[in-house]
TORTI-416683 format. One record per residue: x, y negated, z of N, C-alpha, C, CB in turn. Coordinates in steps of 0.05 Angstrom, whole numbers, padded with zeros to 5 digits, always signed. Atoms other than C-alpha are relative to their C-alpha. Glycine has a CB too. Layout:
<nodes>
XYZXYZXYZXYZ
...
</nodes>
This chain:
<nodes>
+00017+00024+00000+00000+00000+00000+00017-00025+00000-00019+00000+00024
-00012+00020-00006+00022-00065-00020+00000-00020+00032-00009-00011-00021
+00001+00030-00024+00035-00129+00036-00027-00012-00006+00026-00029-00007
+00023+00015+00002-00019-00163-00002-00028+00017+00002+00003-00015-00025
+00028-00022-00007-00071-00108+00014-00002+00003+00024-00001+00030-00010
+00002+00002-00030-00047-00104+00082-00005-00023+00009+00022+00008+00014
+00015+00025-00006-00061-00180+00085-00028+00004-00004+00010-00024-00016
+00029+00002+00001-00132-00166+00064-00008+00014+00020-00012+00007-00023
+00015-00018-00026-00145-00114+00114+00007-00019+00018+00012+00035+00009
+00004+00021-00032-00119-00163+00170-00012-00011-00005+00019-00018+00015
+00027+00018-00006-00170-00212+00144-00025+00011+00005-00007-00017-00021
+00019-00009-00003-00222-00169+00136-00004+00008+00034+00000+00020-00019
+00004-00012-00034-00207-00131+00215-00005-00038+00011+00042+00022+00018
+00007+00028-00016-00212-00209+00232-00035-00014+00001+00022-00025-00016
+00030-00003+00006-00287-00211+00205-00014+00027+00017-00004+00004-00036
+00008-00021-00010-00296-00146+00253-00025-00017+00024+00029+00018+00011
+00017+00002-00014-00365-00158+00291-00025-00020-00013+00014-00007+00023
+00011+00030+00014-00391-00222+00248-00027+00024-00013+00030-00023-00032
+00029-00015+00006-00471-00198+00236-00022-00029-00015-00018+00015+00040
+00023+00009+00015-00528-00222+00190-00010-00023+00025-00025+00028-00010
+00024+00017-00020-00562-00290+00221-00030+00001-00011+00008-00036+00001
+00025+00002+00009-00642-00312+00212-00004+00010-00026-00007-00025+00001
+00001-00005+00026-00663-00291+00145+00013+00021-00006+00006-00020-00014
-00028-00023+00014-00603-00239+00130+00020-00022-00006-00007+00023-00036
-00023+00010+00007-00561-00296+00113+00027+00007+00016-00004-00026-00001
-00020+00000+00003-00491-00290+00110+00022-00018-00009-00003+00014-00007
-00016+00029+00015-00439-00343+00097+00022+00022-00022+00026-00027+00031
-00014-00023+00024-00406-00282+00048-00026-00007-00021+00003+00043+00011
+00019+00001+00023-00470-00289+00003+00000-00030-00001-00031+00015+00005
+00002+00024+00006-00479-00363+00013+00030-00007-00014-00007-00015+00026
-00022+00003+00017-00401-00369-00010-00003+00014-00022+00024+00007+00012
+00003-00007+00025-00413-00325-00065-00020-00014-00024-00007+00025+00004
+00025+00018+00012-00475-00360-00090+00016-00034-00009-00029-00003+00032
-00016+00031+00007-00430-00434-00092+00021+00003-00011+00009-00019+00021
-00018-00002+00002-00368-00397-00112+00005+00014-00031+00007+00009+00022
-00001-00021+00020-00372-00328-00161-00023-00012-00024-00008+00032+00017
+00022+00010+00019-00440-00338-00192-00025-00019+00004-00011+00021-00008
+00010+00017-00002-00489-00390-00192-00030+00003-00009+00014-00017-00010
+00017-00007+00009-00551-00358-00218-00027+00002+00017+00009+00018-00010
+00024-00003-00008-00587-00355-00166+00015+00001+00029-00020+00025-00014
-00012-00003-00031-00576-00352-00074+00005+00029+00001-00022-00009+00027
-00017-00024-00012-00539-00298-00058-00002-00001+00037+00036-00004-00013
-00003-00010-00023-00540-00316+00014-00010+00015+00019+00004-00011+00008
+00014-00016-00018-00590-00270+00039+00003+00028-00011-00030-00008+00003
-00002-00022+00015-00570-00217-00011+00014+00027+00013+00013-00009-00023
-00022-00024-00016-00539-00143+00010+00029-00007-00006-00004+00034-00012
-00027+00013+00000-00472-00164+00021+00032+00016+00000-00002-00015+00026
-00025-00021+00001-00421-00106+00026+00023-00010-00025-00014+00036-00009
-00017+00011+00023-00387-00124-00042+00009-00041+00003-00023+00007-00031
-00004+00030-00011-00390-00204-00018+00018-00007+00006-00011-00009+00019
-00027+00000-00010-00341-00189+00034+00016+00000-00012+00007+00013+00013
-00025-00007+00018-00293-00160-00002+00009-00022-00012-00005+00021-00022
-00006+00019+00014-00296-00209-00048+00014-00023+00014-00023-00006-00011
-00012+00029-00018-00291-00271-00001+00024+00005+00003-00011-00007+00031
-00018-00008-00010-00242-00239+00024+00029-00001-00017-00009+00023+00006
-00024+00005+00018-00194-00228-00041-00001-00029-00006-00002+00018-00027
+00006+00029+00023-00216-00302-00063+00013-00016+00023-00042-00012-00012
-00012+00013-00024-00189-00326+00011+00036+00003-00008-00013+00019+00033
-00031-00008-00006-00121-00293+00002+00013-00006-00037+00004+00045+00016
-00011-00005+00024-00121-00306-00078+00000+00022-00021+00019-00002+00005
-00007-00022+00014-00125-00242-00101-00029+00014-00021+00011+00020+00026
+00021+00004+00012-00184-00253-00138-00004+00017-00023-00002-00024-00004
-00005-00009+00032-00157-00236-00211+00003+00014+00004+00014-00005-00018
-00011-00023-00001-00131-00170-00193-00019+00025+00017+00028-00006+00012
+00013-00015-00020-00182-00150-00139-00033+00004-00013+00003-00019+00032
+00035+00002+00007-00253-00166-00173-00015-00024+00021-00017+00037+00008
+00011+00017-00023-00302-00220-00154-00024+00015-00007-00001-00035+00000
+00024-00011+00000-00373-00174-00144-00020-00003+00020+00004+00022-00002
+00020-00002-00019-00434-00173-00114-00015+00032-00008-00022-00028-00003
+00013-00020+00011-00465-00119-00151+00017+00027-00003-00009-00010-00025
-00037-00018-00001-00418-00054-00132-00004+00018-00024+00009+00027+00037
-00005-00013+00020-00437-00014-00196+00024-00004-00016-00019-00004-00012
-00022+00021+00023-00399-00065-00240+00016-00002+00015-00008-00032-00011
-00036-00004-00016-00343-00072-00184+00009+00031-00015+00000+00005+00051
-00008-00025+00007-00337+00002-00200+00011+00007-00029-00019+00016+00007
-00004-00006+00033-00340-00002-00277+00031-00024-00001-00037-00013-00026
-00018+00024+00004-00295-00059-00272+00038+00014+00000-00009-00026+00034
-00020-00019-00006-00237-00012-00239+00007+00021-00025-00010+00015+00026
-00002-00025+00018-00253+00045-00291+00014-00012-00029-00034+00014-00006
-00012+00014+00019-00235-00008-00340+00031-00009-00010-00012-00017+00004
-00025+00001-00008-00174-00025-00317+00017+00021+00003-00001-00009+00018
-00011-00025-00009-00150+00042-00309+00010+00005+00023+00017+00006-00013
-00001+00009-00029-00160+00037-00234-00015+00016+00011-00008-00026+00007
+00024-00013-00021-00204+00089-00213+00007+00034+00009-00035+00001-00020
-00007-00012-00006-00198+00151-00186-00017+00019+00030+00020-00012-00002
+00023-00018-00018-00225+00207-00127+00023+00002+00027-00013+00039-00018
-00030-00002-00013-00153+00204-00081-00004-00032+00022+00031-00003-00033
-00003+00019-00029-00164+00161-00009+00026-00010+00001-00003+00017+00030
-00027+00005-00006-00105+00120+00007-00012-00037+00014+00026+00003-00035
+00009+00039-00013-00105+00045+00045+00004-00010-00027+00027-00023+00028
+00011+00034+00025-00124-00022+00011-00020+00020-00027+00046-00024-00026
+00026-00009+00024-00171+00030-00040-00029-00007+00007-00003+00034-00006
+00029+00000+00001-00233+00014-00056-00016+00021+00002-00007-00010-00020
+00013-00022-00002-00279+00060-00034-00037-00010-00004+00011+00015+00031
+00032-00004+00014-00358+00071-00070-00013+00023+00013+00000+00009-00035
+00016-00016-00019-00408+00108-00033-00020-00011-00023-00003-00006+00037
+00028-00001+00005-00472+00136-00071-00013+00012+00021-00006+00014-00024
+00012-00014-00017-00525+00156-00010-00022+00014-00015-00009-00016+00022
+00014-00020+00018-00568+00191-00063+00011+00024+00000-00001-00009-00028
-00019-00034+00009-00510+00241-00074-00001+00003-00023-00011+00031+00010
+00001-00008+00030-00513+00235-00152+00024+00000-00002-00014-00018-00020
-00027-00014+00012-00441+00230-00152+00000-00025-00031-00006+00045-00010
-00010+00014+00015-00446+00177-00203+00002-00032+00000-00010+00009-00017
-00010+00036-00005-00424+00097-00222-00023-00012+00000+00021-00016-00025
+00025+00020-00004-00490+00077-00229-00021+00007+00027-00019+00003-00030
+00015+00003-00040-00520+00104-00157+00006-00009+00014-00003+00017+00018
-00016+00014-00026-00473+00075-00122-00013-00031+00004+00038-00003-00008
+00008+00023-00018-00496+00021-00066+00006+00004+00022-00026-00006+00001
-00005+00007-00025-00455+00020-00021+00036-00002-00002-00014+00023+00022
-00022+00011+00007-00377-00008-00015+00020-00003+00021-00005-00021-00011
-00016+00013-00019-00324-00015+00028+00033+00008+00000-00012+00006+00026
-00021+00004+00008-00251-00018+00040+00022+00024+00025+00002-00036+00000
-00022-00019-00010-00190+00040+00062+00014-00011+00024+00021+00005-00022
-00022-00004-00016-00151+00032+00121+00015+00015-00001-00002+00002+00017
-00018-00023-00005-00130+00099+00128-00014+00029-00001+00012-00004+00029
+00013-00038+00012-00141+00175+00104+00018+00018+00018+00009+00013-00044
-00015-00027-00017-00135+00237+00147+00010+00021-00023-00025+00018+00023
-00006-00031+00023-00110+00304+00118-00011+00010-00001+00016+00020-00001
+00023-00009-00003-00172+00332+00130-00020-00020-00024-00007-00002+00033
+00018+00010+00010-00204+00287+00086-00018-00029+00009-00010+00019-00002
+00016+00021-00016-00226+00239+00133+00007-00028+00005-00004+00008+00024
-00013+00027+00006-00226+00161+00115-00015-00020+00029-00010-00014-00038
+00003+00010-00014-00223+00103+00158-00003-00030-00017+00017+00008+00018
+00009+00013+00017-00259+00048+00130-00010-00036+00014-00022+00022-00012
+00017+00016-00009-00281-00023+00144-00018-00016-00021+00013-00015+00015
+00034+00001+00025-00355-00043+00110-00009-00033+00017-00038+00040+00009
+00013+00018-00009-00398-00094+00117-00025+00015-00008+00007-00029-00010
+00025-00004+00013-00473-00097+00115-00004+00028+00020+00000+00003-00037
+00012-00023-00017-00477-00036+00162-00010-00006+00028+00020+00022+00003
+00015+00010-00037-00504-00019+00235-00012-00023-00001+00024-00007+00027
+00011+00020-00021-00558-00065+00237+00005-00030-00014+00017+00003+00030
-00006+00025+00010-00519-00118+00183+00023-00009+00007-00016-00017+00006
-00018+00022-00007-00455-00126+00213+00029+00010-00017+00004-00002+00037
-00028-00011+00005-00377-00120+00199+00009+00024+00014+00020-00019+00006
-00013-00019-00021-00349-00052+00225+00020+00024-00011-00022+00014+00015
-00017-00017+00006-00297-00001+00227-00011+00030-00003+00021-00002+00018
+00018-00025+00004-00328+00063+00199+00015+00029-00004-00018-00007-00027
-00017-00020+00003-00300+00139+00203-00023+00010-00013+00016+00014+00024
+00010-00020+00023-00327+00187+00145+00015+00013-00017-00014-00010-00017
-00019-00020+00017-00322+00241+00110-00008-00012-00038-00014+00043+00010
-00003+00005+00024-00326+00243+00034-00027+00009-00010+00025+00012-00011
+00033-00007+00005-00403+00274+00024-00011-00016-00019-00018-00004+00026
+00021+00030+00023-00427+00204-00014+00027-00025-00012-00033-00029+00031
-00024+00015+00014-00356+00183-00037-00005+00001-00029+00030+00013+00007
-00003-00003+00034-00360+00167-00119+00028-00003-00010-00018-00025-00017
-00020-00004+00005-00296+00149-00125+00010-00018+00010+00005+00004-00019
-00018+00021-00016-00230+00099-00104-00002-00027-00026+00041+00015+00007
-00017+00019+00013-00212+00034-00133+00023-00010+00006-00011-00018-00003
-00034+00012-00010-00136+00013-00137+00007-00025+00001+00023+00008-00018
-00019+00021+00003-00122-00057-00130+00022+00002-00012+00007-00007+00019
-00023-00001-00001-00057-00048-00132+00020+00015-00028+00001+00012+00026
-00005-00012+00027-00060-00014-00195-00006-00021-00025-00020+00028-00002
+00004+00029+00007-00094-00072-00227+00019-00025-00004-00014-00008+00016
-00026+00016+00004-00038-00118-00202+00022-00003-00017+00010+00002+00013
-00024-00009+00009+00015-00079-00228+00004+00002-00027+00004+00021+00010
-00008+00002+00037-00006-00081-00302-00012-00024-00007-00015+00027-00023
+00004+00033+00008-00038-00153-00301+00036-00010+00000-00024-00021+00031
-00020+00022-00003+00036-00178-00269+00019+00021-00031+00019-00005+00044
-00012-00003+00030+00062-00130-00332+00001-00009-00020-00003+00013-00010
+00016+00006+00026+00024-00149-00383+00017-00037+00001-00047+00004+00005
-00006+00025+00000+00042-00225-00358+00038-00002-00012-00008-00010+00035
-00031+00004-00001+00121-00213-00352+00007+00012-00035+00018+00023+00032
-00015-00003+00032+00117-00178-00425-00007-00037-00015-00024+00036-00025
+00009+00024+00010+00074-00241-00452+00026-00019-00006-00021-00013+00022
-00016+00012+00003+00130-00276-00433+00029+00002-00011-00003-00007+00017
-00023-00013+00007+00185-00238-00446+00006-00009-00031-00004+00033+00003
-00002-00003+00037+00168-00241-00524-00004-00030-00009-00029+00023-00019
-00006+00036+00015+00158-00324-00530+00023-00001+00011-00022-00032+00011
-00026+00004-00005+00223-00324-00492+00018+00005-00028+00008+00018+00025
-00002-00004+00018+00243-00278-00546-00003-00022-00033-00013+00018+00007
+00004+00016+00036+00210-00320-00610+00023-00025+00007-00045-00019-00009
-00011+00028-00003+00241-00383-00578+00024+00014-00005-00002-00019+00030
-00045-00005+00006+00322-00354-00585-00015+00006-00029+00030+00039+00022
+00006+00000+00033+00292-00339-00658+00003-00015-00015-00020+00002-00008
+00005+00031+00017+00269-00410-00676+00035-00013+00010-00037-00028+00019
-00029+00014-00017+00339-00434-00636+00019+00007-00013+00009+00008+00031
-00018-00009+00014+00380-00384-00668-00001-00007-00036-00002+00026+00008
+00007+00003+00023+00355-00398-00740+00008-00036-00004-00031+00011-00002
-00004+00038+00013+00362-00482-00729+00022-00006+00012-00025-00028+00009
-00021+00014-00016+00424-00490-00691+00026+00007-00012+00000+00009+00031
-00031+00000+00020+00497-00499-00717+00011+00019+00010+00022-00025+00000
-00023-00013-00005+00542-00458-00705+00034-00007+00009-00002+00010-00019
-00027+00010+00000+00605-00475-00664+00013+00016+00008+00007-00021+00013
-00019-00029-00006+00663-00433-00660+00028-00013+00014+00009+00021-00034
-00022+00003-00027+00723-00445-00603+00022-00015-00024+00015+00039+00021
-00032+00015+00016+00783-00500-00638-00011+00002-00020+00033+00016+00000
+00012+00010+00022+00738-00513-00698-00019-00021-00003-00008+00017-00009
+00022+00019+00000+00698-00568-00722-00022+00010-00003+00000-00020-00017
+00027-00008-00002+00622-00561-00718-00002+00002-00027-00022-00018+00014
+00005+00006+00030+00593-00542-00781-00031+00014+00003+00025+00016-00024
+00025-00017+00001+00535-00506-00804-00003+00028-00007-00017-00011-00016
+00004-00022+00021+00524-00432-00812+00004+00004-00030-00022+00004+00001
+00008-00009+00028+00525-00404-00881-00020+00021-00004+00020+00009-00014
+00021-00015-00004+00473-00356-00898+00004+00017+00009-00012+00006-00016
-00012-00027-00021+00509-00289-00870-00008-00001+00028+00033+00002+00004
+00003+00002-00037+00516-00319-00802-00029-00010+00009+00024-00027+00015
+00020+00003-00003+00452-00351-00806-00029+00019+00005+00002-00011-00015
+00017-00026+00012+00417-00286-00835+00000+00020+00038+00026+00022-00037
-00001-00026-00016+00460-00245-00782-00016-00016+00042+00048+00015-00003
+00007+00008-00024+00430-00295-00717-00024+00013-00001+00001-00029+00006
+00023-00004-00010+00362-00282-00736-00011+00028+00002-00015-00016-00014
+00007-00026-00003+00366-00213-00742+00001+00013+00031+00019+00014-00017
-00002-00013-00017+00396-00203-00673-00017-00018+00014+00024+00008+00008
+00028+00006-00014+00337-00252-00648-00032+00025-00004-00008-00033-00017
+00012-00018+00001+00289-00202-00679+00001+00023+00015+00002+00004-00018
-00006-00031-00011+00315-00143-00653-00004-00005+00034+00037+00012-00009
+00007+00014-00019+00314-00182-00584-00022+00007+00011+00001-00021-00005
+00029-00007-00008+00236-00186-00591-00008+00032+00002-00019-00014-00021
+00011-00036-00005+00231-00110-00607+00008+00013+00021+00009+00020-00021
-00014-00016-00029+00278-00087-00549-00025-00009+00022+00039-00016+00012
+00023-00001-00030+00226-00125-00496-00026+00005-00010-00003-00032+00019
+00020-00008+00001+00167-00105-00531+00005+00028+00009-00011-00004-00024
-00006-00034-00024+00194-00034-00516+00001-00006+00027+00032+00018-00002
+00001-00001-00031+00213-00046-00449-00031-00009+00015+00024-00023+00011
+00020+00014-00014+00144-00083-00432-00019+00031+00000-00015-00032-00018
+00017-00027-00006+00110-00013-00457+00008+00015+00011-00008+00014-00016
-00004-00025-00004+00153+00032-00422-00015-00012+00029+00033+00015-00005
+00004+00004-00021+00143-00007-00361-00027-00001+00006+00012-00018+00006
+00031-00011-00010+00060-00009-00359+00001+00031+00002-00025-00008-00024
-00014-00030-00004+00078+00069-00375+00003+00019+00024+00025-00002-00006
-00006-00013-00022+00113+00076-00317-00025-00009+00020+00032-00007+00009
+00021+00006-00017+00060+00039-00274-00020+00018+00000-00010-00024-00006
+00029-00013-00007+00002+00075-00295+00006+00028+00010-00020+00002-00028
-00001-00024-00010+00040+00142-00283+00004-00005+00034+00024+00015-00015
-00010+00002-00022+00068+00117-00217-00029-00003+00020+00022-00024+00000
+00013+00007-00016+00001+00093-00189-00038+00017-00009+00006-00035+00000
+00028-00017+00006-00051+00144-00232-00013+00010+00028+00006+00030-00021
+00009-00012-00016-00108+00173-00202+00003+00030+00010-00019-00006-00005
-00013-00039-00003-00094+00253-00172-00033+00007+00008+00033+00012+00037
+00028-00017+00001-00145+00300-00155-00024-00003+00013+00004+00024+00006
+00026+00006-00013-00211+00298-00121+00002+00016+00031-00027+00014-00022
+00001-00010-00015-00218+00315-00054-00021+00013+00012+00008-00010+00008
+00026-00016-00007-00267+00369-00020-00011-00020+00018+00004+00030+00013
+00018+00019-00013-00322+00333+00017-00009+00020+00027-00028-00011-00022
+00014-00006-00018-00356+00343+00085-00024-00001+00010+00007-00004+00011
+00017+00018-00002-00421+00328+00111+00001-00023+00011-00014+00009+00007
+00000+00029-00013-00440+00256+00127-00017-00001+00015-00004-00022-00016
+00018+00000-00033-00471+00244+00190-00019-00018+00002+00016-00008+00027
+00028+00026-00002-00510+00177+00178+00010-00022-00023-00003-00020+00038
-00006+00019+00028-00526+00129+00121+00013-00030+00012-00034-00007-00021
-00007+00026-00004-00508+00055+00119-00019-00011-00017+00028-00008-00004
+00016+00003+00023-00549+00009+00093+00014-00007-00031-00018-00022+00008
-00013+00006+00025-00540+00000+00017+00000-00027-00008-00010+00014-00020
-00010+00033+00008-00510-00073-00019+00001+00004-00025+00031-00013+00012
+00004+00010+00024-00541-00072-00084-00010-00019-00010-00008+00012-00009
+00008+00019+00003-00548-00131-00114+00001-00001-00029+00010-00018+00014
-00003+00000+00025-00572-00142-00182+00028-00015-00015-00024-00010-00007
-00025+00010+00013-00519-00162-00241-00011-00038-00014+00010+00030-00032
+00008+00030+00001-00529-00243-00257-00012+00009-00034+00032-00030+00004
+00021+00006+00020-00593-00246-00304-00010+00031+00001+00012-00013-00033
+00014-00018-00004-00623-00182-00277-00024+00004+00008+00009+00008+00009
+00023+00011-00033-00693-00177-00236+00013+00013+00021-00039+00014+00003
-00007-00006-00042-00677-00175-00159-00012+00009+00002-00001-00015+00026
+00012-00017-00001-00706-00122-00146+00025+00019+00035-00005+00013-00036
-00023-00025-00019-00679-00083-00079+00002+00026-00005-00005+00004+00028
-00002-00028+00014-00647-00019-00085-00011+00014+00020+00029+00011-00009
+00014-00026-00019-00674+00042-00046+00015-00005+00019+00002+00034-00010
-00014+00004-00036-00654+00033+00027+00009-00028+00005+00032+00019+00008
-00010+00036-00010-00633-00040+00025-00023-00013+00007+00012-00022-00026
+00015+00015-00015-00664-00086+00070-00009-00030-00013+00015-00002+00026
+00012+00013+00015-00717-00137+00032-00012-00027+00030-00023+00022-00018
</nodes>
């Protein structure tokens, strides 16, 4: 687990106890509602995915983490990214369907890894449960759909960025090498002739192709280093939570089965 995941769990354990006021509001839905999407109040809405959110959008980690209310689409969002997976570990995102379908679209319910036993048994902190509040939750895997990786996300956004750049670094010694004189040690300046000219922009070319390779080996290595592994056997689950489905912006609101209206 990165630092910056273990910073989110200390903010989040710092939201430990914080419960629904009058109405169900939440200052997680009311911030989402002024912040993420604007479509409509969020602040009385099921909130499980809220947190989270606030949460990455507090520490920055916004772009890499997801901003959701609606945990389907958090989930698809991951799968997109090549971020998803059935393998417990801290800072993962963890999806709970209480239907038991086992799939991305039952899921309503959300919350975030601390820590996995060897037995299978995660240690989790949610929102929106017991009653509406923040809490530290032990479960087994029974209504787990699957993980999301942050951290997997990160690792090929800050790729993707460092190739981006790699290769205008690249074009730029191209254009540089192609317009600039040529001075050589105890000679007057002069200008290239076409050879030397020819032979600069070739080894600018070749330049760009070497870090386009390197930029792919290195997502490569990321996605192998941080893929998803196998699925783990499940247990039974002892008690639901409530569910934090919230429609997707330009949906009907409609509550989902077990969420509180």
């Amino acid at each position: 687990m990165s630092s910056e995941l273990q910073n989110m769990i200390d903010l989040l354990k710092s939201q430990l106890g914080y419960g629904e006021q009058g109405g169900g509001y939440t200052k997680y839905g009311d911030w989402y509602g002024k912040t993420v999407e604007f479509d409509s109040d969020y602040s009385a809405q099921p909130w499980c995915d809220m947190l989270l959110s606030w949460a990455a959008h507090k520490l920055g980690y916004e772009k890499w983490f997801g901003q959701f209310a609606f945990t389907p689409n958090h989930a698809r969002w991951f799968v997109d990214h090549n971020a998803w997976g059935h393998h417990p570990e801290p800072g993962a995102v963890v999806f709970y369907d209480w239907s038991g379908s086992g799939t991305v679209d039952g899921i309503d319910h959300v919350g975030m890894v601390i820590s996995a036993d060897d037995d299978g048994t995660i240690h989790t902190i949610e929102g929106n449960v017991d009653g509406g509040h923040v809490r530290e939750k032990t479960r087994d895997q029974s209504y787990v759909v699957g993980y999301g990786y942050p951290d997997k996300v990160k690792i090929a956004m800050r790729g993707e960025a460092a190739g981006k750049t790699s290769v205008s670094d690249a074009k730029t010694l191209a254009l540089t090498a192609a317009e600039t004189s040529l001075n050589l040690p105890g000679q007057a300046s002069h200008q290239p002739g076409p050879g030397a000219a020819g032979a600069l922009v070739l080894l600018a070319l070749l330049l760009v192709v070497a870090c386009l390779r390197v930029t792919r080996l290195s997502t490569r290595l990321a996605h192998a280093a941080t893929g998803p592994r196998g699925r783990d056997s499940a247990s039974p689950e002892p008690a639901h939570c409530a569910s934090s489905r919230t429609p997707p912006k330009g949906a009907p609101r409609t509550a989902a089965p077990g969420a509180r209206q």
